[in-house]
C-alpha positions as CSV (number, residue, x, y, z in Angstrom):
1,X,11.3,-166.8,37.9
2,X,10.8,-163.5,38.8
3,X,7.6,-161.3,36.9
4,X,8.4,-157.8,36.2
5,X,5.7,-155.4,35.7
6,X,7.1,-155.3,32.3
7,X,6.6,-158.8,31.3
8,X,2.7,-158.7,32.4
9,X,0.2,-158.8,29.4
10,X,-2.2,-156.3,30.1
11,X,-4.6,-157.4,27.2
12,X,-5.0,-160.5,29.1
13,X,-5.0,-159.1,32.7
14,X,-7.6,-156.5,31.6
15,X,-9.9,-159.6,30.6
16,X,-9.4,-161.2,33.2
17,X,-10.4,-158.6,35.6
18,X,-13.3,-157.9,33.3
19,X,-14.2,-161.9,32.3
20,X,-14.7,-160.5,29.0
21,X,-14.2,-162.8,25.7
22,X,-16.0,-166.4,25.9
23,X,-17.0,-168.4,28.8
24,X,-17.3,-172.2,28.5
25,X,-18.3,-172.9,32.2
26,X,-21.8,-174.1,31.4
27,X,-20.4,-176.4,28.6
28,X,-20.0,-179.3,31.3
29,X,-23.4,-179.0,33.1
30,X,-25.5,-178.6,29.5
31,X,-24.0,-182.0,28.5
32,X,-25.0,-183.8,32.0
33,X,-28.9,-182.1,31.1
34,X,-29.1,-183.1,27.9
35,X,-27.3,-186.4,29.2
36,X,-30.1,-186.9,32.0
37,X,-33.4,-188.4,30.4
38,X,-35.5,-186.5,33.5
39,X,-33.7,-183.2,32.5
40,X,-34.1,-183.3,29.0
41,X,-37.7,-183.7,28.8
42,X,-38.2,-181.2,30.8
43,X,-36.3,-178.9,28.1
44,X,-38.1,-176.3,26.6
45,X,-40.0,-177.1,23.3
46,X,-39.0,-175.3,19.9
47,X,-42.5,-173.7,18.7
48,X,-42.7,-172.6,15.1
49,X,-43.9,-169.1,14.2
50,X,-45.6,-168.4,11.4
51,X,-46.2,-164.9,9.5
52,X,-45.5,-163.5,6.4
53,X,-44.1,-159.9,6.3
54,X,-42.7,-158.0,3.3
55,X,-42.3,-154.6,2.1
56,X,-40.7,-152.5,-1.1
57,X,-40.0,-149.1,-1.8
58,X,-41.9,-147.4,-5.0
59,X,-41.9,-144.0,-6.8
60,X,-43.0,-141.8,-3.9
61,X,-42.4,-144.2,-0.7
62,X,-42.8,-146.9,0.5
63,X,-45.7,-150.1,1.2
64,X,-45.7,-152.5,4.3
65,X,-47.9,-155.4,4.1
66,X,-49.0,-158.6,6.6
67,X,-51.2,-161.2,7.1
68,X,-53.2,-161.6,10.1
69,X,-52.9,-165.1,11.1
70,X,-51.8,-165.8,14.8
71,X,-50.7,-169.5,15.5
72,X,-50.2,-171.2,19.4
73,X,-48.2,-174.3,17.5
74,X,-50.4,-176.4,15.3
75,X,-53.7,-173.7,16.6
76,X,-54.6,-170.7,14.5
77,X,-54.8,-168.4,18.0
78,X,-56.4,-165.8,15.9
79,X,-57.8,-164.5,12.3
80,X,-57.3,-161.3,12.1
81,X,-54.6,-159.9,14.5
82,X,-52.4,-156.7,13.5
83,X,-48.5,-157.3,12.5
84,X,-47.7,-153.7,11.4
85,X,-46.7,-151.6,14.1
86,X,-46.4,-147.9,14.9
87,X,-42.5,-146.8,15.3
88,X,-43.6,-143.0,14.6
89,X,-46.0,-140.8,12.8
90,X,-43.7,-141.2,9.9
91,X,-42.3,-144.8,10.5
92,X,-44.1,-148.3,10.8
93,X,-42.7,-152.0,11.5
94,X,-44.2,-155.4,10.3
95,X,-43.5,-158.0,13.3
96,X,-42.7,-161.6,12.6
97,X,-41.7,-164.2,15.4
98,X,-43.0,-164.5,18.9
99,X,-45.9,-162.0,19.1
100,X,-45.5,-160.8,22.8
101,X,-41.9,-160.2,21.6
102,X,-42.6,-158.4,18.5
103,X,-45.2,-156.1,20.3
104,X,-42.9,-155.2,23.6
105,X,-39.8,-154.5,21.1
106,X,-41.7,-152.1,18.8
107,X,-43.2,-150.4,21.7
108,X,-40.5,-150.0,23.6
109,X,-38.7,-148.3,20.2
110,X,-41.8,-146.0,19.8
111,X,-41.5,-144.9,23.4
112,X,-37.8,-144.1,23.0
113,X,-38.5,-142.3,19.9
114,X,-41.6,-140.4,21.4
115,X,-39.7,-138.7,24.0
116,X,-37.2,-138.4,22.2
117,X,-39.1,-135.9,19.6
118,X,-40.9,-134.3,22.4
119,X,-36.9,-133.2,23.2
120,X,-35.8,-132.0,20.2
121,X,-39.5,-130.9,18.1
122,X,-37.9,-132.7,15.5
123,X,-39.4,-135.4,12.8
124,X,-37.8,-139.1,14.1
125,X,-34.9,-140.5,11.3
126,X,-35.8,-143.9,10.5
127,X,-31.8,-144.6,11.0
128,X,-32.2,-144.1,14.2
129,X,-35.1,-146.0,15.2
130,X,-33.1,-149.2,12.6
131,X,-29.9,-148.6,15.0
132,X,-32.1,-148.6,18.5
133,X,-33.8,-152.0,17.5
134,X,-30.7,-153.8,16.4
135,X,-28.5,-152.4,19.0
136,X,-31.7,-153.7,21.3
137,X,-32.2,-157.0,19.8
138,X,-28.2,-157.6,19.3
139,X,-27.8,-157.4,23.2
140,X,-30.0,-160.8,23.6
141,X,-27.9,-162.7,20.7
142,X,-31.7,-163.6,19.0
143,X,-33.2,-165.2,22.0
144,X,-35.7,-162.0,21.6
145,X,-37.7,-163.6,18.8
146,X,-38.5,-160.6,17.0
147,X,-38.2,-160.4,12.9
148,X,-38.9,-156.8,11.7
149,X,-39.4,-155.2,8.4
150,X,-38.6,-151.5,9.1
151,X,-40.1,-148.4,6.6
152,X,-40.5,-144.7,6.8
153,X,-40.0,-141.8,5.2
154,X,-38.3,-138.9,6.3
155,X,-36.3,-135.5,5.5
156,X,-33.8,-137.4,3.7
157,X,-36.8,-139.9,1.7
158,X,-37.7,-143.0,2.1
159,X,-36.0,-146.2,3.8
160,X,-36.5,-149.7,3.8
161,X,-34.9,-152.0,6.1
162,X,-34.8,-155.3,7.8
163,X,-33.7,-156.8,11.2
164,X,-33.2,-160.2,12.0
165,X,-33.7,-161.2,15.7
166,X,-29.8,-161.5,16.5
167,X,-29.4,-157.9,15.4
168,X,-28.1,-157.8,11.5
169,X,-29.5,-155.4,9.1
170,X,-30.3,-155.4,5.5
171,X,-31.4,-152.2,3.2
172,X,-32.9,-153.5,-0.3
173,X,-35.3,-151.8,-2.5
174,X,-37.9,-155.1,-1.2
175,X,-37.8,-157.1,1.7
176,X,-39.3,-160.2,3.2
177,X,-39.4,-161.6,6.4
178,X,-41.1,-164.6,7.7
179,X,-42.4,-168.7,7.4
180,X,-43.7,-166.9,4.4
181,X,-40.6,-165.1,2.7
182,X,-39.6,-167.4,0.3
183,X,-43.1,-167.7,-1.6
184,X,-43.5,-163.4,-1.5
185,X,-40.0,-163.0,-2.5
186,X,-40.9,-165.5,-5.7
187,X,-43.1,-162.6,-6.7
188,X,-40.7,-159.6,-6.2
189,X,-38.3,-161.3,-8.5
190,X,-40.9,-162.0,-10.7
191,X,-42.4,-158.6,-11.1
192,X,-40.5,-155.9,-9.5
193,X,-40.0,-152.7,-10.7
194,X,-38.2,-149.4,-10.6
195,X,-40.0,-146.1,-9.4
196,X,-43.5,-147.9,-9.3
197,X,-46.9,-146.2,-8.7
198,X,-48.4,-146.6,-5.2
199,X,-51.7,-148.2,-6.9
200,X,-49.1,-150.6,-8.5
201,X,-46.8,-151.3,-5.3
202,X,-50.1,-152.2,-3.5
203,X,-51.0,-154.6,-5.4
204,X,-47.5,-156.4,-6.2
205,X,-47.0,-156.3,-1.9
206,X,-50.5,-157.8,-1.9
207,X,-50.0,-160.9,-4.2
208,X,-46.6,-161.6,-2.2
209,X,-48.7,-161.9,1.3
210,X,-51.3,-164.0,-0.9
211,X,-49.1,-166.1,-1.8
212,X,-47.5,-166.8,1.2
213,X,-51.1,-167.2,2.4
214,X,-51.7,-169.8,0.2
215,X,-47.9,-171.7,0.3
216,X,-47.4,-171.3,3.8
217,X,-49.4,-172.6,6.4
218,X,-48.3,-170.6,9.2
219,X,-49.8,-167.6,7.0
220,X,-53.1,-166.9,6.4
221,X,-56.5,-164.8,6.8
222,X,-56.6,-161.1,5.2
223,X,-53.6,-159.0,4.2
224,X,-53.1,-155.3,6.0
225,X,-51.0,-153.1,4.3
226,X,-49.6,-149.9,5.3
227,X,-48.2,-146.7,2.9
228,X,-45.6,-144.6,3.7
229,X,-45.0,-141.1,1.7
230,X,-43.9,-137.9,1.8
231,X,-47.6,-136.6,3.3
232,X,-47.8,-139.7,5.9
233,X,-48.9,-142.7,6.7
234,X,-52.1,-144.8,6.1
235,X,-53.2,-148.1,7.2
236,X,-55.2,-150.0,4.6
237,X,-56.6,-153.0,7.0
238,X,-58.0,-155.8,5.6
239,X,-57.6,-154.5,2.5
240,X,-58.0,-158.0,1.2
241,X,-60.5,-160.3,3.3
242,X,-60.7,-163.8,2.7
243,X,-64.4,-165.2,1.7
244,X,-65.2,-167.5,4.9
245,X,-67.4,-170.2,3.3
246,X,-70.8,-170.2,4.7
247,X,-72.8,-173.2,6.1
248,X,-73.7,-175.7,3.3
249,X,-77.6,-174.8,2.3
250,X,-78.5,-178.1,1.7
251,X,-78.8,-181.4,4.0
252,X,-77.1,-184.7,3.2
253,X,-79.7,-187.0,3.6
254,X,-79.2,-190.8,2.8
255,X,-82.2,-192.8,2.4
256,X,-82.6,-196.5,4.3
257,X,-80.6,-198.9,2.7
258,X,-77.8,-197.1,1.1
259,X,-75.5,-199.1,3.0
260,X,-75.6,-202.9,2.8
261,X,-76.1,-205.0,5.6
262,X,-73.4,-208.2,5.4
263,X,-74.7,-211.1,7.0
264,X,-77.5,-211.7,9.7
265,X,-78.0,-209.2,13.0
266,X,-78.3,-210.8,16.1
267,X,-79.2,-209.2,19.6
268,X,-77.0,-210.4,22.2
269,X,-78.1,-209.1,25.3
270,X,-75.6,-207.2,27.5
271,X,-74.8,-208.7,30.7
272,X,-73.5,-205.4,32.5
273,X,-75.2,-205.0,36.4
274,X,-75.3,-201.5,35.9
275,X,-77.4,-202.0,32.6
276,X,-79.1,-205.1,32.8
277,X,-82.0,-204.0,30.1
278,X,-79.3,-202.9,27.8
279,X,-78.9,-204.8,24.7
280,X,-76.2,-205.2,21.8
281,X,-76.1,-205.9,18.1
282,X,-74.1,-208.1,16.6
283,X,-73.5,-209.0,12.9
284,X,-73.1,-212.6,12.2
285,X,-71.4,-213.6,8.8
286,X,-72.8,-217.3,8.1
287,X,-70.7,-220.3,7.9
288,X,-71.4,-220.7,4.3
289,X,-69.8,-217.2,3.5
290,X,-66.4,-218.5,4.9
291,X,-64.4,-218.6,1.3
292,X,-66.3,-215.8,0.4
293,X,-64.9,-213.7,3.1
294,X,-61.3,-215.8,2.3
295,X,-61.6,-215.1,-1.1
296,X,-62.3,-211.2,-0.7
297,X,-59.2,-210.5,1.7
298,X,-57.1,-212.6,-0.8
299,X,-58.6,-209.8,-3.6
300,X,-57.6,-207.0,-1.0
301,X,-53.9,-208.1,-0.4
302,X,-53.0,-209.1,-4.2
């Protein structure tokens, strides 16, 4: 059979030249990894993050809050770190995931948008730093572990947004992100409200990081929020600060004889060469208590 130039499919000469659409080469070698006991151990671990983030939009702006609890796995790494970061004079970004990745990701934006203002003199668009991270963190299909809740307010008012760490995008008049987000977003629903004070949206945005303080246990120390208007922005940290108990002012002191001795001690001494003085104690239970002791485990098991 002869092939004209006619009968050639360019669509799929095009992706062929440019191995474009999907690629299932590594299928075959994943399954002899995971198939190999040696290999699969040596997998990397899942680690779960833990963070509550959330953020609404009220009367005049909008209010960014976050806990400060940093976890290594089952460790609480440290008490009072900072998850809201600084996009632009005008926009800020709560970080929930991997820390490292969180902090490189919202610097990197800031950078961007830095120069790009020192280019134009103009105020940064909060579009354009939400398109910038999810164009960034779409390019690494979520294996950049970065879960951002986006405000800011500018020339055309204020914006709320969130991206996910494989690059989608949600705009809602509140937001959650986080271990945390379900037990926060139990209190939006509950008691959000159209064109809210700022005294009012602080304290709703605080009760939703408290409660995912107290429901989540990847969440927890103080609560930093952050409010964005028409004038600017101001941190508020630590504007909640949780009560670290203090050591107990009084001593726990039994006196001799609390707990009852069962049974007659003996010292045995302790035939070791390297201790020959040392010498052990051993409780003996008499002969005669032997259905007592019977009778008692028979009590235990019924």
């Amino acid at each position: 059979m002869t092939v004209t130039k006619e009968s050639v499919d360019m669509t799929a000469d095009a992706l062929e030249r440019s191995m474009g659409g999907f690629n299932f080469q590594n299928y075959a070698r994943n399954v002899r990894l995971l198939q190999d006991e040696k290999m699969s151990t040596a997998l990397t671990k899942y680690t779960k993050t833990g963070t509550t983030i959330a953020g609404l939009q009220f009367k005049d702006g909008i209010v960014l809050g976050a806990d400060t609890r940093s976890t290594a796995g089952p460790i609480v790494a440290n008490k009072n770190c900072e998850k809201i970061h600084h996009i632009a004079p005008n926009i800020y970004c709560c970080g929930a995931g991997t820390a490292a990745d969180c902090d490189q990701v919202t610097g990197l934006i800031s950078s961007q948008l830095n120069l790009q203002r020192r280019n134009t003199g103009e105020e940064s668009l909060v579009v354009c730093a939400l398109t910038r991270l999810k164009r960034y963190l779409f390019r690494y299909q979520g294996y950049v572990s970065a879960a951002l809740v986006l405000g800011g307010f500018d020339s055309t008012g204020p914006h709320l947004h969130t991206v996910w760490p494989h690059g989608s995008t949600d705009t809602l008049p509140y937001v959650t992100m986080g271990s945390g987000s379900l037990c926060a977003m139990a209190v939006f629903e509950a008691e959000y409200k159209r064109d809210m004070s700022q005294e009012e949206a602080m304290e709703l945005v605080q009760r939703a990081i408290l409660s995912g303080i107290a429901n989540d246990m990847g969440s927890g120390s103080n609560v930093d929020l952050c409010v964005i208007t028409k004038k600017g922005a101001k941190m508020h940290r630590n504007r909640f600060k949780t009560e670290i108990p203090n050591k107990k002012d009084y001593k726990m002191d039994y006196p001799r004889g609390t707990t009852p001795i069962i049974g007659v001690p003996k010292v045995i001494p302790h035939r070791d060469k390297m201790k020959p003085n040392a010498l052990t104690v051993v409780t003996v239970i008499p002969e005669g208590d032997e259905e007592k002791k019977e009778e008692k485990k028979m009590d235990i098991d019924d």
